[in-house]
GUKE-203722 format. One record per residue: residue number from 1; residue in one letter; x negated, z, y of N, C-alpha, C in turn. Coordinates in steps of 0.2 Angstrom, whole numbers. Layout:
<recs>
(NUM, "a", (X, Z, Y), (X, Z, Y), (X, Z, Y));
...
</recs>
This chain:
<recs>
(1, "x", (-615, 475, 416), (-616, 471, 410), (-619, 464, 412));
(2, "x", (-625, 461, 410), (-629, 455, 410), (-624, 449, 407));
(3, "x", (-622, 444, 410), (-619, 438, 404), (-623, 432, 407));
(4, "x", (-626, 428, 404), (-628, 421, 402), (-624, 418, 402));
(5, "x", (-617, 417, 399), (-613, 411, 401), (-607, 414, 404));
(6, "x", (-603, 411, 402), (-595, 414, 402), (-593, 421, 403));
(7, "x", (-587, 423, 408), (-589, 432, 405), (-581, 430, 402));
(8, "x", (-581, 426, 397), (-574, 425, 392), (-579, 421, 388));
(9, "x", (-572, 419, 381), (-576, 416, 374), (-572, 410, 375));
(10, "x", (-576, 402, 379), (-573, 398, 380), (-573, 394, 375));
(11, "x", (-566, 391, 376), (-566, 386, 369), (-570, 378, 370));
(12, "x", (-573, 376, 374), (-580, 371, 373), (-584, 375, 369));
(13, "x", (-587, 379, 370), (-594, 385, 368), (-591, 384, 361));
(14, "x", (-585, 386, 357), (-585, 386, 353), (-583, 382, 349));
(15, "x", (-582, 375, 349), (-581, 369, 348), (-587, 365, 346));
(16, "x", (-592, 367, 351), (-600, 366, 351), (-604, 370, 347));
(17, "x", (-602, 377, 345), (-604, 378, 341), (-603, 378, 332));
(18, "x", (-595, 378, 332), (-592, 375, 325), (-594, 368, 324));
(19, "x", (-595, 363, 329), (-599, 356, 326), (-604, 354, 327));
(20, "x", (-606, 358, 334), (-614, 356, 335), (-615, 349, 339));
(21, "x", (-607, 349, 342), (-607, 342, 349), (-598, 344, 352));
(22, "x", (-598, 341, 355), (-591, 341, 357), (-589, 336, 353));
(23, "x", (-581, 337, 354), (-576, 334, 349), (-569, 336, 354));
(24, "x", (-568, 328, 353), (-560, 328, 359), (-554, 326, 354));
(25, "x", (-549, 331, 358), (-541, 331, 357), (-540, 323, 357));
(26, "x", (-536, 320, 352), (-529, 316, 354), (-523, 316, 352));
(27, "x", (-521, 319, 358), (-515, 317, 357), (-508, 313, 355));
(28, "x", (-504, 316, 351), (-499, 311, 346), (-492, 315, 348));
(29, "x", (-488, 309, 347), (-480, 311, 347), (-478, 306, 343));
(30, "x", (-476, 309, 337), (-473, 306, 330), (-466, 307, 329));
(31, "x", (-463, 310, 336), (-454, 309, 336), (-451, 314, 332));
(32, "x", (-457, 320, 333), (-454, 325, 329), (-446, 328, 334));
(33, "x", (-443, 333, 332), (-437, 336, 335), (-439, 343, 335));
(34, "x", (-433, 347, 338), (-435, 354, 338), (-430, 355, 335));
(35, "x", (-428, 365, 333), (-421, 368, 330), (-415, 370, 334));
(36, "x", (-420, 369, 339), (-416, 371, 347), (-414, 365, 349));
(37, "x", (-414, 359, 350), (-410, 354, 352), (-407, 350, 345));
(38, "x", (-408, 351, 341), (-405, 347, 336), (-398, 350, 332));
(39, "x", (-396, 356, 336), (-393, 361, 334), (-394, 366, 327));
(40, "x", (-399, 364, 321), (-400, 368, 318), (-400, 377, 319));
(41, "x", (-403, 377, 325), (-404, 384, 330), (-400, 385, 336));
(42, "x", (-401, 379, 339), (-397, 378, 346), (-396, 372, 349));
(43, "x", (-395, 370, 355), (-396, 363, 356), (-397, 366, 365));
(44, "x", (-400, 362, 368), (-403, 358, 374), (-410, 362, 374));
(45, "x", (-413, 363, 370), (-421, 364, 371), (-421, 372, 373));
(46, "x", (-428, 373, 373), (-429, 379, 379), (-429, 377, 387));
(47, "x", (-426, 383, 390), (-423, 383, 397), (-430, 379, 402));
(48, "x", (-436, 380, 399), (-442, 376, 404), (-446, 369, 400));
(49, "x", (-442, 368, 396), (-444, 360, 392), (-442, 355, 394));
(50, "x", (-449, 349, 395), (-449, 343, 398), (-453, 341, 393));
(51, "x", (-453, 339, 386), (-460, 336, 381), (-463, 331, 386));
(52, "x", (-459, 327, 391), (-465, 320, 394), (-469, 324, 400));
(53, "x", (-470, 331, 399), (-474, 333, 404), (-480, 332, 400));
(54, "x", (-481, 333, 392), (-486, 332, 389), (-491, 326, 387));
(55, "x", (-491, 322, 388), (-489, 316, 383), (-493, 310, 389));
(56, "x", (-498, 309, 386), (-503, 304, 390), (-500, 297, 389));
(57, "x", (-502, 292, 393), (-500, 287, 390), (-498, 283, 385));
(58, "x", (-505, 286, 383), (-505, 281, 373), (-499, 283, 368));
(59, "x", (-498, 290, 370), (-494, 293, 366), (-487, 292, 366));
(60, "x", (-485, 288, 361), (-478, 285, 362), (-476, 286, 353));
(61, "x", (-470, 287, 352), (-467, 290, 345), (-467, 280, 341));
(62, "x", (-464, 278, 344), (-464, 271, 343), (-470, 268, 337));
(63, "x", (-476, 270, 340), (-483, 267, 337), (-485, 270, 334));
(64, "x", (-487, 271, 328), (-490, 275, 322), (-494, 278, 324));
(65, "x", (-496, 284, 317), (-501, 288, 320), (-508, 286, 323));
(66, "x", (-509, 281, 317), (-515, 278, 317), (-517, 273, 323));
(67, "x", (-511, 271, 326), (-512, 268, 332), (-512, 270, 339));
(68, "x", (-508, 278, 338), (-511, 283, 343), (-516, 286, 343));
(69, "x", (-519, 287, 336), (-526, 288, 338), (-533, 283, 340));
(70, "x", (-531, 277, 336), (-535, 270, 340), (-535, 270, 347));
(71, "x", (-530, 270, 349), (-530, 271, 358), (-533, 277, 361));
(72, "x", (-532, 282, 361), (-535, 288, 361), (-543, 289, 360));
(73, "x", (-544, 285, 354), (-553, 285, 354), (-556, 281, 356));
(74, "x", (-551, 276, 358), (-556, 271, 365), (-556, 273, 370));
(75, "x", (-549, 277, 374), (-549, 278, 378), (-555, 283, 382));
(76, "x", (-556, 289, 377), (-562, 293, 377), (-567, 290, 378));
(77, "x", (-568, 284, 373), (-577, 284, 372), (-579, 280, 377));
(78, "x", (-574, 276, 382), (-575, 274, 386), (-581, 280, 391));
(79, "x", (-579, 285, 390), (-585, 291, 393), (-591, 290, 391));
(80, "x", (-593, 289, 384), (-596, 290, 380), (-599, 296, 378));
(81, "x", (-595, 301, 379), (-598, 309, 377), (-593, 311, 372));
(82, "x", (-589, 306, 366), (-589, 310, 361), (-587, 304, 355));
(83, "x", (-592, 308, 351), (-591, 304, 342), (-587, 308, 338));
(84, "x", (-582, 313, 338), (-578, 316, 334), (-574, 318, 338));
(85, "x", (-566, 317, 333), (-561, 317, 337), (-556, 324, 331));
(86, "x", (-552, 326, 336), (-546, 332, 330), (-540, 327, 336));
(87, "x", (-536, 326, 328), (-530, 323, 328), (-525, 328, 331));
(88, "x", (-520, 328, 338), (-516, 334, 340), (-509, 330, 341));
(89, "x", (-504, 334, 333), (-497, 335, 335), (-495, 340, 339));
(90, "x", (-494, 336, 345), (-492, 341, 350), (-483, 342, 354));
(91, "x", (-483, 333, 353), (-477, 334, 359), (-469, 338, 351));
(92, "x", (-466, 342, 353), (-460, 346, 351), (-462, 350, 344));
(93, "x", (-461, 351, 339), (-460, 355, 333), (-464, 351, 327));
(94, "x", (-471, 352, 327), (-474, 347, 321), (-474, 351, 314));
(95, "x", (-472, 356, 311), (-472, 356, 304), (-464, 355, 304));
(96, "x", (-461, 354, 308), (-452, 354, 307), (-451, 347, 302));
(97, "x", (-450, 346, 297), (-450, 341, 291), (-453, 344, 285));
(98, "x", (-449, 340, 278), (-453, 339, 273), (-460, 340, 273));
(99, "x", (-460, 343, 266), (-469, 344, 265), (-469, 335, 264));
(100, "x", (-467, 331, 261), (-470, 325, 259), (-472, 322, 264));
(101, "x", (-466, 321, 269), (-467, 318, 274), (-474, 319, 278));
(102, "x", (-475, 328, 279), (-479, 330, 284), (-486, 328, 282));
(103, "x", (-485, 328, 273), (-492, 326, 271), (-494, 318, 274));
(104, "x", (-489, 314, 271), (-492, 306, 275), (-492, 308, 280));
(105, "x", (-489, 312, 285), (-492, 310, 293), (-500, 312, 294));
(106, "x", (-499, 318, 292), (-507, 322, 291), (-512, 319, 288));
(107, "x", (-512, 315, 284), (-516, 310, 277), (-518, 304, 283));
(108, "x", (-512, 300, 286), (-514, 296, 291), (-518, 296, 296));
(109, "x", (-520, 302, 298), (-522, 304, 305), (-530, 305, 301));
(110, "x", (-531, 308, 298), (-537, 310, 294), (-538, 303, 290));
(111, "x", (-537, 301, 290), (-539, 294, 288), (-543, 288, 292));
(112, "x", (-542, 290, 300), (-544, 287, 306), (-552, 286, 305));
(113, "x", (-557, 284, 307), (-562, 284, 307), (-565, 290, 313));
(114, "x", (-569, 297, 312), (-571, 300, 315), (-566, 306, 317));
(115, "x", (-560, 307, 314), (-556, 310, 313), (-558, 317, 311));
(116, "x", (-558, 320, 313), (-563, 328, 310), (-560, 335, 308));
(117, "x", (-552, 334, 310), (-547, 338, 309), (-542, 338, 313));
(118, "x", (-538, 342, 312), (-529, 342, 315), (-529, 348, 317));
(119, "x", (-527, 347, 322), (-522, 353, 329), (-514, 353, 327));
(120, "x", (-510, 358, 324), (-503, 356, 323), (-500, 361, 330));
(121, "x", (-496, 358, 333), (-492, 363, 338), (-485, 363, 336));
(122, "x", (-484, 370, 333), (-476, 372, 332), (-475, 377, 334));
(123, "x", (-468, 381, 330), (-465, 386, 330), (-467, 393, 326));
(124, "x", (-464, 398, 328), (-464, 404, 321), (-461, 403, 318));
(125, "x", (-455, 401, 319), (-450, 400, 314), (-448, 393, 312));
(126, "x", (-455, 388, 309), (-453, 382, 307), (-459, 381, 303));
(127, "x", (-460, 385, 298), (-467, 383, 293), (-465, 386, 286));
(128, "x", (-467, 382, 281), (-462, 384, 276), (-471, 386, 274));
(129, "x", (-467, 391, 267), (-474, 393, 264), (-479, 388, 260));
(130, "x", (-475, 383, 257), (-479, 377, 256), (-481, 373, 260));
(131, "x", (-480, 372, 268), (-484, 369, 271), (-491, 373, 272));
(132, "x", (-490, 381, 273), (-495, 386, 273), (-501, 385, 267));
(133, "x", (-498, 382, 264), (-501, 381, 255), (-506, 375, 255));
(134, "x", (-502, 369, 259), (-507, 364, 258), (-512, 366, 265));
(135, "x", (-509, 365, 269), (-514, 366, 275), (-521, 371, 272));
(136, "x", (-519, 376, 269), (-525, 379, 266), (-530, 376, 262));
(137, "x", (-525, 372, 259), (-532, 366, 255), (-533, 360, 258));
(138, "x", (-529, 359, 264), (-534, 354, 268), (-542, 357, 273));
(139, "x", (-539, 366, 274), (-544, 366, 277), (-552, 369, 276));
(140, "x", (-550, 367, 267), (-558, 368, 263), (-563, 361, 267));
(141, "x", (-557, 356, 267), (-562, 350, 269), (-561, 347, 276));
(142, "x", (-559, 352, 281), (-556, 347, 288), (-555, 355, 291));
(143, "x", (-556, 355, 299), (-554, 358, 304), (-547, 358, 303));
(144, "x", (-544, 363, 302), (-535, 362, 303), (-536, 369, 309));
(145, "x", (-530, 369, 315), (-529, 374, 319), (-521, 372, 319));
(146, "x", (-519, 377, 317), (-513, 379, 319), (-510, 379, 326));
(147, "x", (-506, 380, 331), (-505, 379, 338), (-498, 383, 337));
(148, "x", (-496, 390, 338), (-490, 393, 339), (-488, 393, 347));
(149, "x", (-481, 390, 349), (-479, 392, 355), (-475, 401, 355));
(150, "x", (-477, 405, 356), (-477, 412, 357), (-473, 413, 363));
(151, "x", (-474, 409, 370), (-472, 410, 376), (-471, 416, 377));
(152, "x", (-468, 420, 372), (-468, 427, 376), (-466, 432, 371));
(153, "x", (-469, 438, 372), (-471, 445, 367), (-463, 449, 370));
(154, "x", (-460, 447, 374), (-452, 450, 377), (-446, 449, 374));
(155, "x", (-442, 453, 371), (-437, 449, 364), (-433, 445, 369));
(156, "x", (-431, 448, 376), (-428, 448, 380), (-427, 442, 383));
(157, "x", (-433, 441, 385), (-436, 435, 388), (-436, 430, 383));
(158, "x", (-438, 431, 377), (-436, 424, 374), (-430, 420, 371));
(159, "x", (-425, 427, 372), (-416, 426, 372), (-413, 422, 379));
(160, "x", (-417, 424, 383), (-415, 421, 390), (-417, 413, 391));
(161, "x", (-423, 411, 387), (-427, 403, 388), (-423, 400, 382));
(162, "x", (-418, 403, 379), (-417, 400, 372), (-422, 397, 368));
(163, "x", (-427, 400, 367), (-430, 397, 362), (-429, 399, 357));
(164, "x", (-423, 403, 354), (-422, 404, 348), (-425, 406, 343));
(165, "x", (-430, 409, 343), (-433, 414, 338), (-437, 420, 341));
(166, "x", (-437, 424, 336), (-439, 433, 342), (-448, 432, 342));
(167, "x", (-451, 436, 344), (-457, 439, 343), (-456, 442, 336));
(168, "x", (-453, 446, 335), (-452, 449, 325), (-454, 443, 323));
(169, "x", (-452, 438, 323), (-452, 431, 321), (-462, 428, 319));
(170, "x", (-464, 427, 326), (-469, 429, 328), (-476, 433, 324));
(171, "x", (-473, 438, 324), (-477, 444, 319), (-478, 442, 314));
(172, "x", (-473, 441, 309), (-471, 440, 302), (-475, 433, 300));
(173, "x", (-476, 428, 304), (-478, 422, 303), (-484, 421, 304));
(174, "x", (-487, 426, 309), (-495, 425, 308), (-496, 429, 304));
(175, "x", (-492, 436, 302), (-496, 439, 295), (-495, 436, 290));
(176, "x", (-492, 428, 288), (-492, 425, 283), (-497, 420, 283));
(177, "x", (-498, 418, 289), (-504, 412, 291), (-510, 415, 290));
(178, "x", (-513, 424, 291), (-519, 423, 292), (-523, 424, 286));
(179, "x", (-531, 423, 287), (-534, 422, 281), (-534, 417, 275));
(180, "x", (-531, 410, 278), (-530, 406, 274), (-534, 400, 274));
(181, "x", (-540, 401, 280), (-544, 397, 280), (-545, 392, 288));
(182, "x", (-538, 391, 287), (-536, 386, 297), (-537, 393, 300));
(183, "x", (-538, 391, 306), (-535, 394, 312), (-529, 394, 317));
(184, "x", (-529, 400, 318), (-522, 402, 322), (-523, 403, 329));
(185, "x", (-520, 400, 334), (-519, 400, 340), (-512, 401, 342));
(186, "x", (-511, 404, 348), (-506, 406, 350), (-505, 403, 359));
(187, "x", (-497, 402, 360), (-499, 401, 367), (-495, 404, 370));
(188, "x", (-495, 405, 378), (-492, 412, 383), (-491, 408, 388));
(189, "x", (-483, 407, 393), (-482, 406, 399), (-483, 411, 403));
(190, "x", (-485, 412, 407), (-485, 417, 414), (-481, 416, 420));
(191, "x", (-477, 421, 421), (-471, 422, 426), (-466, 418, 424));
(192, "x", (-462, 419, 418), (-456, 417, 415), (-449, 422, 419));
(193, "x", (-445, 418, 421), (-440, 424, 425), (-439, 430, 421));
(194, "x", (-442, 436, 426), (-439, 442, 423), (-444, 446, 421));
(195, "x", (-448, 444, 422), (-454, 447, 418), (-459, 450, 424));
(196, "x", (-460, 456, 424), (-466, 460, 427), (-473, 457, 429));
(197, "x", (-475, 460, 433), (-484, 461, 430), (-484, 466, 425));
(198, "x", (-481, 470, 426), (-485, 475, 418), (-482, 473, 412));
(199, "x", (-475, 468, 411), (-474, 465, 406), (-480, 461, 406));
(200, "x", (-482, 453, 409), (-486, 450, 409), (-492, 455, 405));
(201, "x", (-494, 459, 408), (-502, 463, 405), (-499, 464, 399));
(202, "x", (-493, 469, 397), (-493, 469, 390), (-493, 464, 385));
(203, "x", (-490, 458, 387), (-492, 453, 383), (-499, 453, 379));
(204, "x", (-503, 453, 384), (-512, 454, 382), (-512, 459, 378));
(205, "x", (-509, 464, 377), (-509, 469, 371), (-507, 468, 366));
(206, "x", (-500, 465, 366), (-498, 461, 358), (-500, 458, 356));
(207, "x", (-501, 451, 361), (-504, 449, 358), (-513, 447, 354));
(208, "x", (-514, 453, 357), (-521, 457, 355), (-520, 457, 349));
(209, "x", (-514, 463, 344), (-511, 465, 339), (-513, 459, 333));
(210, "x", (-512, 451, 336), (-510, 446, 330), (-518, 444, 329));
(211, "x", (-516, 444, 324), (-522, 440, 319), (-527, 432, 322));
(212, "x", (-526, 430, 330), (-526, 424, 333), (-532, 421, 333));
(213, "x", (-536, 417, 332), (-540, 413, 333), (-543, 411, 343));
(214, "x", (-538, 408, 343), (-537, 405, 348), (-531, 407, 354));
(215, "x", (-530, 405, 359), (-524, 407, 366), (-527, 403, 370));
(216, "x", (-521, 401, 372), (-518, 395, 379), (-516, 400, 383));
(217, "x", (-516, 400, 388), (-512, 401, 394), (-510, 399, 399));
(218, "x", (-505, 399, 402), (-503, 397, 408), (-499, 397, 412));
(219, "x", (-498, 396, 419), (-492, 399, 425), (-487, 395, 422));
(220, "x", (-480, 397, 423), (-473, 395, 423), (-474, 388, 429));
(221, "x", (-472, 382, 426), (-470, 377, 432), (-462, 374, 429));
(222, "x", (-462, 372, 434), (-453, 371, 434), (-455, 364, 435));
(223, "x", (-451, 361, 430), (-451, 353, 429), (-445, 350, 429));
(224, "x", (-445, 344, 432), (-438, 340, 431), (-437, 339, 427));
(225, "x", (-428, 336, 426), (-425, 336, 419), (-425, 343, 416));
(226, "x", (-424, 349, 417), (-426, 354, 412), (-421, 360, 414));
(227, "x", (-418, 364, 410), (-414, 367, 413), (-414, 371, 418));
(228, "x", (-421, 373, 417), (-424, 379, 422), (-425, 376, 425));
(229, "x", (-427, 370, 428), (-426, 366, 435), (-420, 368, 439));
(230, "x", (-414, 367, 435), (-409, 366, 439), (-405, 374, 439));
(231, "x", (-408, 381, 437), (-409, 385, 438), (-411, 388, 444));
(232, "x", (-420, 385, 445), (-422, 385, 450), (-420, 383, 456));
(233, "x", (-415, 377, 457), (-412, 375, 461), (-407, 381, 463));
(234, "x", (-403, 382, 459), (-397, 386, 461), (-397, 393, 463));
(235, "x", (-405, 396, 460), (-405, 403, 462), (-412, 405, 460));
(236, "x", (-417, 402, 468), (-425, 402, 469), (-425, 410, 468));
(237, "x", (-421, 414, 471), (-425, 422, 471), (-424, 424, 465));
(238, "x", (-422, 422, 459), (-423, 423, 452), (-430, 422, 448));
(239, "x", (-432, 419, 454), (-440, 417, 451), (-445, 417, 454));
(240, "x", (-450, 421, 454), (-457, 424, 457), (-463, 420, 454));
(241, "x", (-464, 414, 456), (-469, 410, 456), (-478, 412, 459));
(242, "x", (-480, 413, 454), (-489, 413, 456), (-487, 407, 461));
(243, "x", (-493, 407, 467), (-498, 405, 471), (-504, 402, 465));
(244, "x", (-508, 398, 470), (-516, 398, 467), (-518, 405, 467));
(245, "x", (-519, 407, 474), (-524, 415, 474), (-518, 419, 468));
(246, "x", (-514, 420, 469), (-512, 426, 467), (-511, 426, 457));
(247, "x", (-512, 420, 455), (-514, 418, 448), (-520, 417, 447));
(248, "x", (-524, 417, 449), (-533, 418, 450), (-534, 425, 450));
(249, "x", (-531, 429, 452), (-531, 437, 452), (-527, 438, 448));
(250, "x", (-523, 438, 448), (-519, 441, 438), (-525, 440, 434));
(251, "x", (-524, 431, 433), (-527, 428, 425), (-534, 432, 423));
(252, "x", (-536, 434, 430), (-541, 439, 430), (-544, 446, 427));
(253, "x", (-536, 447, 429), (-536, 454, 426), (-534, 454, 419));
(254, "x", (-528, 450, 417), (-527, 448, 413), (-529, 448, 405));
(255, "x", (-537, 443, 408), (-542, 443, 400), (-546, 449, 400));
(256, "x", (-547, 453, 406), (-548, 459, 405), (-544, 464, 397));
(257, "x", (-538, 465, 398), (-534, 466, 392), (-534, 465, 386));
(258, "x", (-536, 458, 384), (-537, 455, 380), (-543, 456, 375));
(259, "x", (-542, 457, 367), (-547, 457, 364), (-554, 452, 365));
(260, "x", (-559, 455, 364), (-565, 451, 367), (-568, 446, 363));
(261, "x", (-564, 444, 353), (-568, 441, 350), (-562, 434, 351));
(262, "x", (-555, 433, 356), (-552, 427, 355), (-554, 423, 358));
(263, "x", (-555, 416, 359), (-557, 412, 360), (-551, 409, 366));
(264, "x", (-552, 409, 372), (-549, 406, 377), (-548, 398, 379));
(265, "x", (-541, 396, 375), (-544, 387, 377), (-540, 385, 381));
(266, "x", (-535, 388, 388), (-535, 385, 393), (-530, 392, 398));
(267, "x", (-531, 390, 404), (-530, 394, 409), (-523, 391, 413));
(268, "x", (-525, 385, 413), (-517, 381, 415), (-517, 376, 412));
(269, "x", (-509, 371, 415), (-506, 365, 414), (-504, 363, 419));
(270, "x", (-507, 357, 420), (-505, 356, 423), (-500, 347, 423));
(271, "x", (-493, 348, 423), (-487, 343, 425), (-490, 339, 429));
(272, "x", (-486, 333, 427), (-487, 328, 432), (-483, 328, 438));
(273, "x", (-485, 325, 440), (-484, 325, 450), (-476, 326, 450));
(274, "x", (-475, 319, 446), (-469, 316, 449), (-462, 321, 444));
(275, "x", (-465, 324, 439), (-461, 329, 437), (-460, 335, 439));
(276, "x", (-468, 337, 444), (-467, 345, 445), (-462, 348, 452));
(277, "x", (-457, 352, 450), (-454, 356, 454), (-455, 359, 459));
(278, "x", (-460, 364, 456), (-463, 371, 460), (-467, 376, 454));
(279, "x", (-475, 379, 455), (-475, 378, 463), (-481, 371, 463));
(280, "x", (-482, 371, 469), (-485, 365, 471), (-492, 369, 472));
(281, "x", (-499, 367, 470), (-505, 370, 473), (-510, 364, 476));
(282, "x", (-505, 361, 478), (-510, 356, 481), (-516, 350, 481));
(283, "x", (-514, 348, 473), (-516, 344, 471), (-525, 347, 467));
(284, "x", (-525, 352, 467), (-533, 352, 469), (-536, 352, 459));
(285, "x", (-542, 350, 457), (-543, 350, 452), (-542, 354, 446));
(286, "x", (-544, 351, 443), (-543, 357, 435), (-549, 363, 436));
(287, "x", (-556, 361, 436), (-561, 362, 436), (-564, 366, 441));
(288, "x", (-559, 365, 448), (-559, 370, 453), (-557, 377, 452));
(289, "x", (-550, 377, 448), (-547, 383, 447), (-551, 386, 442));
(290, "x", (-555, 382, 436), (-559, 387, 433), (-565, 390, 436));
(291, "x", (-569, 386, 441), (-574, 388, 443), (-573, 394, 447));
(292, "x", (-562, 393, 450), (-565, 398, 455), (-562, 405, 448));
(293, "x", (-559, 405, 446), (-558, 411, 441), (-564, 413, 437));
(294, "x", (-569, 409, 435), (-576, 412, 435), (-578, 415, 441));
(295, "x", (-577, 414, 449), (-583, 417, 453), (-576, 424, 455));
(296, "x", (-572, 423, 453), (-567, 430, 453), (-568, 435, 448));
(297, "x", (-569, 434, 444), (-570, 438, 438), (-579, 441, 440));
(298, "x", (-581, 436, 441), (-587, 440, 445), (-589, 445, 448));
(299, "x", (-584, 444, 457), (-582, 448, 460), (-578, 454, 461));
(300, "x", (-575, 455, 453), (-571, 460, 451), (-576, 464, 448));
(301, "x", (-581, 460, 444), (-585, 461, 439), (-581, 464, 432));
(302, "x", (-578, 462, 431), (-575, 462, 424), (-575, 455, 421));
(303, "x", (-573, 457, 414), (-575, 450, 408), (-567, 451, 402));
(304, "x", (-567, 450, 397), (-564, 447, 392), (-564, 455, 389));
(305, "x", (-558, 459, 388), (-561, 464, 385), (-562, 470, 387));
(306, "x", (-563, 469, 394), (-568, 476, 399), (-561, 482, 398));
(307, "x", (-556, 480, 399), (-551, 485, 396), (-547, 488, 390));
(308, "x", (-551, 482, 387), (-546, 483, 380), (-546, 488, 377));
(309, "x", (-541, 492, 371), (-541, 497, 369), (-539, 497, 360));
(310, "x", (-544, 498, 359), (-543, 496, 349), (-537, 499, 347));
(311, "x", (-536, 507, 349), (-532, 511, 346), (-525, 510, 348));
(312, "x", (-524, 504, 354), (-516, 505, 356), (-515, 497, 355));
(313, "x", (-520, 493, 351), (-518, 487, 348), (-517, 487, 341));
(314, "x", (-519, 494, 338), (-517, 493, 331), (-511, 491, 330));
(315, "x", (-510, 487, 323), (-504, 483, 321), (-502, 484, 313));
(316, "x", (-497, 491, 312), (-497, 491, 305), (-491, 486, 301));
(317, "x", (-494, 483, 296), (-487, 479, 295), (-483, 482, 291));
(318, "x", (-476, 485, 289), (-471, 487, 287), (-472, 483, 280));
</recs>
């Protein structure tokens, strides 16, 4: 097979091609909570949560929206490579509150100057129908993308991180969200204790199944302050951490599995220094691992797809 760009559907490409320029992320931490720390679900978070892993500078719960995005678009344009910005609830649970509420939060951010849409990052199990309601009529006039943490298609494994809601969970929530205009995105940890390489690949089959717009992905890292830090302390053979090389050859084979119309919007994460546990890769750039999981996928000559199978990702809904 001949490719011209990418042999995956990257999410610049398609950002570029929905506006017709780039258009940057800011992000926001509005002080949201979760249902797992607040005990409504559970309490001390999921077993790998550190929200200050996310969380740039500017973004402090403190300062309003509109002041976290002021910062944020200065911060950028200091580059000079972008005039349009999507407002990103990212740091804990952003549909967890009132519709009222979440409308002024939303209404403020869209209000910004150059503001072109919203990124919301939540749960399956924290979107009421009427939020699904309005978001569908903000996205007649604005880019809305939904942002699900999925972390894992394993009932098993998402019992074990306590995050407190199943995959069934999951399912039922993107078949209420899709066709309603926004987009849906999902996101996926890799090498969560306990989990396979042929769990890992099945992942890429389920969630082939959802209805998804968009996928994050990324290796397992063990952060300070977090349960599974001090997990990882007490019992490392519990835990089979990617290498660079040996997540460069998975993620590889990986989007091989993967339907070929998703849009791929990230490969890793990467924590900051002084929070990261393990594993350590040496500092090396962002830019570099992409480049080299392009010249890997070359070398393999596979692309996005190369193994997909339409018939074993059928999804009937009950």
């Amino acid at each position: 097979m001949d490719f011209i760009g990418k042999r995956y559907n990257d999410y610049n490409s398609f950002i570029k091609l929905h506006f017709g320029e780039r258009v940057q992320k800011i992000s926001l931490d509005v002080g949201f909570s979760c249902p797992n720390r607040d005990g409504s679900k559970g309490y001390g978070g999921c077993t790998y949560c550190n929200n200050n892993t996310f969380n740039p500078d500017y973004c402090e719960p403190q300062k309003s929206i509109a002041a976290q995005l002021q910062e944020g678009i200065e911060f950028f344009a200091k580059r000079g490579k972008n005039k349009k910005f999507l407002a990103y609830f990212q740091a804990y649970t952003n549909t967890y509150s009132d519709l009222e509420s979440l409308k002024a939060m939303y209404q403020e951010a869209l209000s910004v100057p150059n503001v072109v849409g919203l990124v919301i990052g939540t749960r399956p199990d924290c979107i009421a129908d009427e939020v699904i309601a309005y978001l569908e009529e903000l996205s007649k006039d604005y880019f809305i993308s939904l942002d699900f943490g999925v972390e894992s298609t394993n009932e098993k494994t998402l019992l074990d991180i306590n995050r407190c809601h199943t995959f069934s969970d999951t399912i039922a929530t993107f078949e209420k969200c899709k066709d309603k205009g926004f987009h849906l995105g999902a996101h996926i940890i890799m090498g969560l204790p306990g989990e396979s390489k042929n769990d890992l690949i099945q992942h890429a089959v389920e969630l082939s199944k959802l209805p998804i717009d968009t996928l994050k992905i990324h290796h397992l890292q063990i952060v300070s302050n977090s349960v599974m830090a001090v997990q990882y302390t007490r019992n490392p053979e519990n835990f089979d951490l990617f290498t660079l090389e040996t997540y460069i050859d998975f993620v590889t084979e990986f989007i091989g599995h993967l339907r070929p119309d998703i849009v791929l919007e990230r490969f890793i994460s990467e924590a900051p220094k002084e929070l990261l546990v393990a594993p350590k890769w040496g500092g090396i750039r962002k830019q570099e691992i992409l480049d080299r999981i392009d010249q890997k996928l070359k070398a393999k000559d596979t692309w996005q797809g190369k193994y997909y199978d339409l018939k074993a990702t059928i999804h009937t809904v009950l």
